[in-house]
PANU-897372 format. One line per field, with one value per residue: residue number from 1; residue in three letters; x, y, z of N, C-alpha, C, O in turn. Coordinates in nm, 3 decimals, m for minus. Atoms other than C-alpha are relative to their C-alpha. Last residue first. Example, Ala and Ser with C-alpha at 12.3 -4.5 7.8 and 13.67 -1.06 7.14 Angstrom:
seq = [2|1]
type = [SER|ALA]
n_east = [m0.082|0.089]
n_north = [m0.119|m0.119]
n_up = [m0.006|0.000]
ca_east = [1.367|1.230]
ca_north = [m0.106|m0.450]
ca_up = [0.714|0.780]
c_east = [m0.077|0.090]
c_north = [0.109|0.120]
c_up = [0.073|0.000]
o_east = [m0.026|0.194]
o_north = [0.220|0.118]
o_up = [0.090|0.066]
//
This chain:
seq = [142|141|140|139|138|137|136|135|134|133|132|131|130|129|128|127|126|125|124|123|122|121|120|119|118|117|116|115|114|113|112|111|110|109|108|107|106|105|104|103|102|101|100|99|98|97|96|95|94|93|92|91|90|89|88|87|86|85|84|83|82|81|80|79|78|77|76|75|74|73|72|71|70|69|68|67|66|65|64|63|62|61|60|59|58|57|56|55|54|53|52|51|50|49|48|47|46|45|44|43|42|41|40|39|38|37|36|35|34|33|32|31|30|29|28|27|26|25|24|23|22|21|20|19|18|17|16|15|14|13|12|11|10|9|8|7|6|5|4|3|2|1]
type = [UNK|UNK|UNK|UNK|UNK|UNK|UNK|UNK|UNK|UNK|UNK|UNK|UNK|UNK|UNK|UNK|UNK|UNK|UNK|UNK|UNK|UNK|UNK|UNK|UNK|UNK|UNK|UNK|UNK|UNK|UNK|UNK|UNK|UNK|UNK|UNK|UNK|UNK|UNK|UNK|UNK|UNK|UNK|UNK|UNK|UNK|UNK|UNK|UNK|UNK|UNK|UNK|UNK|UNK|UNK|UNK|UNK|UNK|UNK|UNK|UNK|UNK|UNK|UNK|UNK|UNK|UNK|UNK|UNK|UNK|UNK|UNK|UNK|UNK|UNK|UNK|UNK|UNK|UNK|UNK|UNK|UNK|UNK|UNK|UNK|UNK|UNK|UNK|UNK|UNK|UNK|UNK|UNK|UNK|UNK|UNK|UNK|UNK|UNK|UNK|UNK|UNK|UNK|UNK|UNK|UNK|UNK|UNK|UNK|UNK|UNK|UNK|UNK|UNK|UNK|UNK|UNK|UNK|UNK|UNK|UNK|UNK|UNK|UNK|UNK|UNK|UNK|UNK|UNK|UNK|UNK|UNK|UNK|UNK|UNK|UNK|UNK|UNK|UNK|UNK|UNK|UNK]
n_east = [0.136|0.046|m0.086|m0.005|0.137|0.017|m0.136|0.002|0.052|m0.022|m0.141|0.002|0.147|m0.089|m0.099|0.055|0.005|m0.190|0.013|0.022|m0.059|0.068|m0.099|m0.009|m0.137|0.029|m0.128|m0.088|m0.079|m0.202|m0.023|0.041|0.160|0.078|0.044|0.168|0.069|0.087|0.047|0.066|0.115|0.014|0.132|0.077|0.079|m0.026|m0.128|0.084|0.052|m0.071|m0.022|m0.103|m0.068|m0.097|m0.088|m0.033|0.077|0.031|0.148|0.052|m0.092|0.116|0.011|0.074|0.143|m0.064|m0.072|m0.122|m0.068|m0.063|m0.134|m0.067|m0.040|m0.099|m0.140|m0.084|m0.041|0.110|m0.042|0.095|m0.100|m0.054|0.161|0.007|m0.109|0.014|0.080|m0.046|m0.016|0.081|m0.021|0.088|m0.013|0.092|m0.005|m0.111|0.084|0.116|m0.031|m0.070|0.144|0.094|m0.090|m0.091|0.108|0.006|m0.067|0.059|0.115|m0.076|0.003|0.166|0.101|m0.013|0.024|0.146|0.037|m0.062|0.108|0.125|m0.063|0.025|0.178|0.030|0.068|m0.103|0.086|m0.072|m0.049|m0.047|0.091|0.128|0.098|m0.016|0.017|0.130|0.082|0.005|0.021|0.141|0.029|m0.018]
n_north = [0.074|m0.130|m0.035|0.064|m0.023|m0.116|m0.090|0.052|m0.035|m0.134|0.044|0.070|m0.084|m0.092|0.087|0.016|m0.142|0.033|0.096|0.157|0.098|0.116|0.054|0.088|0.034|m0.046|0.098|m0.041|0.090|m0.103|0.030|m0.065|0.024|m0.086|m0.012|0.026|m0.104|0.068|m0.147|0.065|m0.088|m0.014|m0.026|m0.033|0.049|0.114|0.044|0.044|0.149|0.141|0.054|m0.055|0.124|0.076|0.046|0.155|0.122|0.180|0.012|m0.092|m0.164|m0.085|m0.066|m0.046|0.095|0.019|0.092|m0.064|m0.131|m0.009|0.086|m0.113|m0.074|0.058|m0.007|m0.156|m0.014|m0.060|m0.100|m0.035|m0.009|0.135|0.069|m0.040|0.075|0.102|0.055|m0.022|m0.173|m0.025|m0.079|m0.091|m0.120|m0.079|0.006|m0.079|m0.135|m0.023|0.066|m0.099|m0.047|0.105|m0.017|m0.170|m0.034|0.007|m0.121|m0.143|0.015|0.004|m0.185|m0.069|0.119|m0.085|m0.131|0.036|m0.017|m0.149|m0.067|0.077|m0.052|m0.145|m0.020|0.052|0.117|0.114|0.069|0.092|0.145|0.137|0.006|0.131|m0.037|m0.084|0.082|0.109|m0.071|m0.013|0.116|m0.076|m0.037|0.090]
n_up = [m0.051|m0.029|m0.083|m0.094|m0.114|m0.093|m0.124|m0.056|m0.098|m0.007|m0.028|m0.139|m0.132|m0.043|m0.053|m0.116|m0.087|m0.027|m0.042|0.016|m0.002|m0.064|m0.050|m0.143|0.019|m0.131|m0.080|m0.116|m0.017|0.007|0.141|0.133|0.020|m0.072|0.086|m0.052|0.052|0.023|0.093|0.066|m0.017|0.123|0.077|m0.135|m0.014|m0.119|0.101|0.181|m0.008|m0.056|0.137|m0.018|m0.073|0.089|m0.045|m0.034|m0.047|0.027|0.023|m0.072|0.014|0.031|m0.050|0.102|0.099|0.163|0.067|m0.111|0.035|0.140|0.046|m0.022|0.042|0.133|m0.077|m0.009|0.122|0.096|0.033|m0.173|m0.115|m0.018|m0.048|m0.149|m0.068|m0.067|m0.103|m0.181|m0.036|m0.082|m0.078|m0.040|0.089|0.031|0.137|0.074|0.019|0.104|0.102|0.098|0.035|0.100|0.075|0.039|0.051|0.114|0.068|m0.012|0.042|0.122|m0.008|m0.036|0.125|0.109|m0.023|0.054|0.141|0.055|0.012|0.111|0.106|0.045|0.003|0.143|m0.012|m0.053|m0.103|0.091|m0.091|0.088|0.112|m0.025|m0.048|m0.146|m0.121|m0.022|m0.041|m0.190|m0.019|m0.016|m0.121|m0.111]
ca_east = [m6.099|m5.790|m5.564|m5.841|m5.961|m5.576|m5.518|m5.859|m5.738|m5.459|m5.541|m5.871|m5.816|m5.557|m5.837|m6.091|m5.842|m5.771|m6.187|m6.180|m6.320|m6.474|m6.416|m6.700|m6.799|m7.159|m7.209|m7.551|m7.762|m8.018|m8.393|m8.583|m8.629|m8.220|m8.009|m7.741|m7.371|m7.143|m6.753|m6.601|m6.296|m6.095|m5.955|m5.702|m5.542|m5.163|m5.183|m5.555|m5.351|m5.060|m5.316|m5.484|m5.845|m6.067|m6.388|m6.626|m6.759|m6.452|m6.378|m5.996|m5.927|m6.078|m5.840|m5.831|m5.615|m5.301|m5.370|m5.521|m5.757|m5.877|m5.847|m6.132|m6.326|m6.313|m6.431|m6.717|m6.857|m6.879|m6.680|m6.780|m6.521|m6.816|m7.024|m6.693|m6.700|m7.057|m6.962|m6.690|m6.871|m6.783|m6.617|m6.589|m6.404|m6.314|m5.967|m5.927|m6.253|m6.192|m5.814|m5.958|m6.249|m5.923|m5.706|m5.969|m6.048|m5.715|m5.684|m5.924|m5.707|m5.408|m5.555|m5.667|m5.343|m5.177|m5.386|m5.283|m4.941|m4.970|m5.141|m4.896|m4.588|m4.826|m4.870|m4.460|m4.413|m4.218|m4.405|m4.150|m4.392|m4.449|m4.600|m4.509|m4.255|m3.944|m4.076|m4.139|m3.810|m3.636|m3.773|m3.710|m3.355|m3.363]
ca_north = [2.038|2.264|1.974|1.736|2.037|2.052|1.716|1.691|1.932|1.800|1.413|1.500|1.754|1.538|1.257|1.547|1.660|1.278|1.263|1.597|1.905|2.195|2.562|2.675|2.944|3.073|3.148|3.318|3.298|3.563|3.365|3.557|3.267|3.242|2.922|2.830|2.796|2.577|2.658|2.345|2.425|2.145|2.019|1.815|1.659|1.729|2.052|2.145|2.186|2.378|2.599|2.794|2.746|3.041|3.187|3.382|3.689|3.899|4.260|4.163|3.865|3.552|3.208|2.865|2.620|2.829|2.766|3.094|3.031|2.703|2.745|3.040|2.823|2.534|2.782|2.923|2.540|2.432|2.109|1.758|1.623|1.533|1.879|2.061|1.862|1.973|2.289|2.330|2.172|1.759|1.615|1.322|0.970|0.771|0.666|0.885|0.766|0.399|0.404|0.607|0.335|0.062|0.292|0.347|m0.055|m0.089|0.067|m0.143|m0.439|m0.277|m0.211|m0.607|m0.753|m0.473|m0.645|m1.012|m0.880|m0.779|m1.089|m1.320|m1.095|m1.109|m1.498|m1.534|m1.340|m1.042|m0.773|m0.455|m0.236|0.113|0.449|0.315|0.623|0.456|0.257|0.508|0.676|0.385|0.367|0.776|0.651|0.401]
ca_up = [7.204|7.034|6.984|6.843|6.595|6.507|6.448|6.221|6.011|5.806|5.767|5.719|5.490|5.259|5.215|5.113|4.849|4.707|4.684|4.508|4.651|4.455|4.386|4.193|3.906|3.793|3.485|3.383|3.070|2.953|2.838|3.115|3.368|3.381|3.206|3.403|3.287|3.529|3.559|3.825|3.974|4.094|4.382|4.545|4.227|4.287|3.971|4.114|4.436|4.320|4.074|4.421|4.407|4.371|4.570|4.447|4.480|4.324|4.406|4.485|4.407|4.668|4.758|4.805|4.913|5.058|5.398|5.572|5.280|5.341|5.665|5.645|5.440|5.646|5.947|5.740|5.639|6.005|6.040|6.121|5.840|5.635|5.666|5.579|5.275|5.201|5.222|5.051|4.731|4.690|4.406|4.195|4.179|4.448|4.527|4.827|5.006|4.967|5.099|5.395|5.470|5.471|5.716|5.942|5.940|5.966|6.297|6.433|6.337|6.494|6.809|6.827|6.724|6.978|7.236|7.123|7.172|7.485|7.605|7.462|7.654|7.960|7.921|7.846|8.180|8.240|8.015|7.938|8.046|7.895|8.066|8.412|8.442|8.437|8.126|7.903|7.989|7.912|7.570|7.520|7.607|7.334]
c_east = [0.066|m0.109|m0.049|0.107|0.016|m0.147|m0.040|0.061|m0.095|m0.106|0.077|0.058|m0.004|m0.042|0.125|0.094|m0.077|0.001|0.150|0.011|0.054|0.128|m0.058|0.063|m0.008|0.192|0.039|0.122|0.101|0.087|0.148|0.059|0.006|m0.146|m0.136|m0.067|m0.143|m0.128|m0.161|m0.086|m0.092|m0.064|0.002|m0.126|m0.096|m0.145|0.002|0.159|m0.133|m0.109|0.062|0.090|0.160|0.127|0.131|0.181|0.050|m0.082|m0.066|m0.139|m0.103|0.109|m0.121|0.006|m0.087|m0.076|0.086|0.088|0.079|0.105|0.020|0.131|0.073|0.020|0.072|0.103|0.076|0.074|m0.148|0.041|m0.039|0.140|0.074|m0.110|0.033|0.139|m0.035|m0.057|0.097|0.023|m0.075|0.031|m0.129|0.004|m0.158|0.043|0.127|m0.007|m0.117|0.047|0.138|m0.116|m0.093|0.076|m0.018|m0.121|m0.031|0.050|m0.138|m0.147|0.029|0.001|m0.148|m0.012|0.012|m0.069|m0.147|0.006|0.022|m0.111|m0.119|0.066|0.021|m0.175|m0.035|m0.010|0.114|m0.080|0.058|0.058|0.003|m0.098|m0.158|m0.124|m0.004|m0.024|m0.146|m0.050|m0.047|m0.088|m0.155|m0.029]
c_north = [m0.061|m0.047|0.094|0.091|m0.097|m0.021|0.106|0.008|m0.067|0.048|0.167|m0.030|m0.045|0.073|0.074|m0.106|m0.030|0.152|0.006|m0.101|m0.141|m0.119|m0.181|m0.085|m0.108|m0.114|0.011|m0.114|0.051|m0.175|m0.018|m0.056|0.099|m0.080|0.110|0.076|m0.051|0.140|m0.067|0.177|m0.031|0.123|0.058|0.030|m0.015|m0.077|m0.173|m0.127|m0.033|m0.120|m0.128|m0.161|0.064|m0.099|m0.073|m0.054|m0.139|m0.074|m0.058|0.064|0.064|0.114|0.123|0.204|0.090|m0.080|m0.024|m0.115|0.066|0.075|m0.011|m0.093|0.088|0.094|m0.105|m0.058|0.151|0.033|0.138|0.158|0.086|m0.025|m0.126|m0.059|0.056|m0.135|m0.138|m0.080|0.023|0.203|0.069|0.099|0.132|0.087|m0.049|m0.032|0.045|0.137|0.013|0.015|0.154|0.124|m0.020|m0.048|0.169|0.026|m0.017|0.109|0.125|m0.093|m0.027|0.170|0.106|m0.041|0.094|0.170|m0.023|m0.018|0.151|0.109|m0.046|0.050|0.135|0.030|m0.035|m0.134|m0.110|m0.155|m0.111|m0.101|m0.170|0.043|m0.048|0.044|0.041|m0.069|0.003|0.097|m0.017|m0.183|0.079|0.073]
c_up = [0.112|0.112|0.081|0.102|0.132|0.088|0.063|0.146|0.120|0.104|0.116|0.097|0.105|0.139|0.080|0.139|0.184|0.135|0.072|0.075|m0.032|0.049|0.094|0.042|0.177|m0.011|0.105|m0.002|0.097|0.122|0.041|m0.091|m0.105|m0.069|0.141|m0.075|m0.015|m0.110|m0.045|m0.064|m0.079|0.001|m0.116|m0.004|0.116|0.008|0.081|m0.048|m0.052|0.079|0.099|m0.124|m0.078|0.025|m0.124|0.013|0.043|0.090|m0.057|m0.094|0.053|m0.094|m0.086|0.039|m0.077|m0.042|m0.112|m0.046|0.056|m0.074|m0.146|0.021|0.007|m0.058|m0.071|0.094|0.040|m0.095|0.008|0.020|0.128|0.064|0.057|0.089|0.130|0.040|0.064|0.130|0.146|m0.019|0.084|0.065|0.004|m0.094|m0.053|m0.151|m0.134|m0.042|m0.075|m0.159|m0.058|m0.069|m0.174|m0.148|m0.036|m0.119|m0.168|m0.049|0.034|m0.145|m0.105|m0.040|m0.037|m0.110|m0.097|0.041|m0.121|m0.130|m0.087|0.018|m0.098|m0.109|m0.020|m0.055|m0.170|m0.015|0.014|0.080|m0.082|0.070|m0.123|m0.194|m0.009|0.045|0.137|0.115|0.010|0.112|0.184|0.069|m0.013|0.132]
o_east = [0.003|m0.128|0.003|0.112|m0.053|m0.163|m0.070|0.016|m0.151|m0.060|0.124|0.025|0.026|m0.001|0.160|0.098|m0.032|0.046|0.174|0.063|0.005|0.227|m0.128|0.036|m0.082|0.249|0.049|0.104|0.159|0.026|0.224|0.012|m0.070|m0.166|m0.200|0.002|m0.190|m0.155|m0.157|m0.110|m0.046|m0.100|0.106|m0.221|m0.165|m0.147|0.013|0.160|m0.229|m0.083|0.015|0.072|0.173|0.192|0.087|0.287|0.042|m0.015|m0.158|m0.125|m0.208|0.212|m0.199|0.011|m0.108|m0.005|0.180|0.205|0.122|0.199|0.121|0.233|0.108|0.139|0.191|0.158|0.186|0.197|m0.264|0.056|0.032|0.187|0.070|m0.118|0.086|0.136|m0.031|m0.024|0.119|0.124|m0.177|0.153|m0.244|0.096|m0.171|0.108|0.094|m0.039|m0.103|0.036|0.129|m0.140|m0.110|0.007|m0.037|m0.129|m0.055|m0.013|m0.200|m0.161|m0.063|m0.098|m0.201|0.026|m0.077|m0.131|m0.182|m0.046|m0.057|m0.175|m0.145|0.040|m0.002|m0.223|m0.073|0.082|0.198|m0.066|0.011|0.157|m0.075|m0.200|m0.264|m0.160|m0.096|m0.109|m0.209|m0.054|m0.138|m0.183|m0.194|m0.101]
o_north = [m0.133|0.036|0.124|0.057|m0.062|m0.021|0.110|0.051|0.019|0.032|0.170|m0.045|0.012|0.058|0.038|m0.093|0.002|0.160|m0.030|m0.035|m0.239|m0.141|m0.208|m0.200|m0.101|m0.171|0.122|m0.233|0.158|m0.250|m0.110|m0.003|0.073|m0.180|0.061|0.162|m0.149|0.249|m0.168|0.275|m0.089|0.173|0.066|m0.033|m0.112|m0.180|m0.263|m0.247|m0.090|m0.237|m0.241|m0.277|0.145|m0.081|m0.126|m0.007|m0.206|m0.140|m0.007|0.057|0.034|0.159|0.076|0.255|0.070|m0.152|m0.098|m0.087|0.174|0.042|0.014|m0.034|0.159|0.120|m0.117|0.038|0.157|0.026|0.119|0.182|0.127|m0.137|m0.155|m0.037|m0.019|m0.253|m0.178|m0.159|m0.060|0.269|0.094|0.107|0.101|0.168|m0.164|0.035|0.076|0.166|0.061|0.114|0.215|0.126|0.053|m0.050|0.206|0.050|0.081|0.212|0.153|m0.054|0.044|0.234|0.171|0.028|0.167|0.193|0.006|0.064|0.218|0.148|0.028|0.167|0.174|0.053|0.049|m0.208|m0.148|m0.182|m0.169|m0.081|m0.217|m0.002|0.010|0.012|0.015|m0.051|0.051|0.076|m0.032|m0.176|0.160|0.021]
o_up = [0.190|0.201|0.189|0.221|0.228|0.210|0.182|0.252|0.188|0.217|0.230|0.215|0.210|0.254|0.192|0.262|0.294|0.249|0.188|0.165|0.023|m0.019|0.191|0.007|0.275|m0.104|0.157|m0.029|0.077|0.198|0.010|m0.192|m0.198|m0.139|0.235|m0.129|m0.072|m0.060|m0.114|0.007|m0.177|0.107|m0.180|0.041|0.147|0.076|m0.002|m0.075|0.001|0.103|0.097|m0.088|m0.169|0.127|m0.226|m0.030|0.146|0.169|m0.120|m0.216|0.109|m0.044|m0.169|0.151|m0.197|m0.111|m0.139|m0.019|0.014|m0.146|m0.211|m0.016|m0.088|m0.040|m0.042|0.147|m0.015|m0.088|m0.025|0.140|0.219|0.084|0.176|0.210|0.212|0.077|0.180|0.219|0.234|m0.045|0.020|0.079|0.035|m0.105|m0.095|m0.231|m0.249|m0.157|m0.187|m0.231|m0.165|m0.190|m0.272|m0.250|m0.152|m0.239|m0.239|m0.072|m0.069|m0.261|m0.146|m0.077|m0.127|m0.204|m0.140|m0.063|m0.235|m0.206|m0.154|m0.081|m0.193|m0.141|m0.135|m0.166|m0.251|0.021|m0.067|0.200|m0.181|0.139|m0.206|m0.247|0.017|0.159|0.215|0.202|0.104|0.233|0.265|0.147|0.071|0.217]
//
């Protein structure tokens, strides 16, 4: 209540006086609230989706470069490196919640010999989390 009246005091919130400015006000937050849903609506698609995106190109789709997702990633608890290890590895609690996955792919060289290659990937539910999560900050920092 007193954050209410502190609104008001300082012109951030108007209690409207008039039946027209109480109609307009709510037709307003009709309008914000329908724009919001549309957000809400294209989130709801992404998160129950099936599949997964590389780092990269989920750092691509939250407007990101790919080396400064990766380095949240990993200042996060999402993914991490052992020690004299190439590649990257996802952290079990969000495999276990359906964030990401790792995906193990075995490629077939030009001499015959067979490689595995290993790869921390985002799921649909993971990218949904992300957005949610770093977003905020890049708007706090900008």
């Amino acid at each position: 209540m007193e954050e209410l009246e502190e609104l008001q005091r300082s012109g951030g919130f108007a209690i409207p006086k008039t039946m027209g400015d109480a109609l307009r006000l709510a037709a307003d937050q009709a309008e914000q609230n329908q724009e919001m849903q549309v957000d809400v609506d294209a989130l709801a698609r992404i998160s129950k989706a099936h599949g997964s995106l590389a780092i990269t190109d989920t750092a691509k789709n939250l407007g990101m470069r790919p080396k400064d997702l990766f380095q949240w990633l990993s200042s996060n608890g999402w993914i991490y490196k052992r020690a004299r290890c190439s590649h990257w590895l996802r952290y079990q609690s969000k495999c276990n919640v359906g964030q990401l996955e790792h995906k193990t792919t075995t490629i077939l060289r030009a001499d015959g010999s067979e490689k595995i290659t290993e790869q921390v990937r985002v799921t649909a539910k993971g990218l949904e989390a992300l957005a949610k999560l770093i977003q905020p900050v890049a708007k706090e920092v900008a």
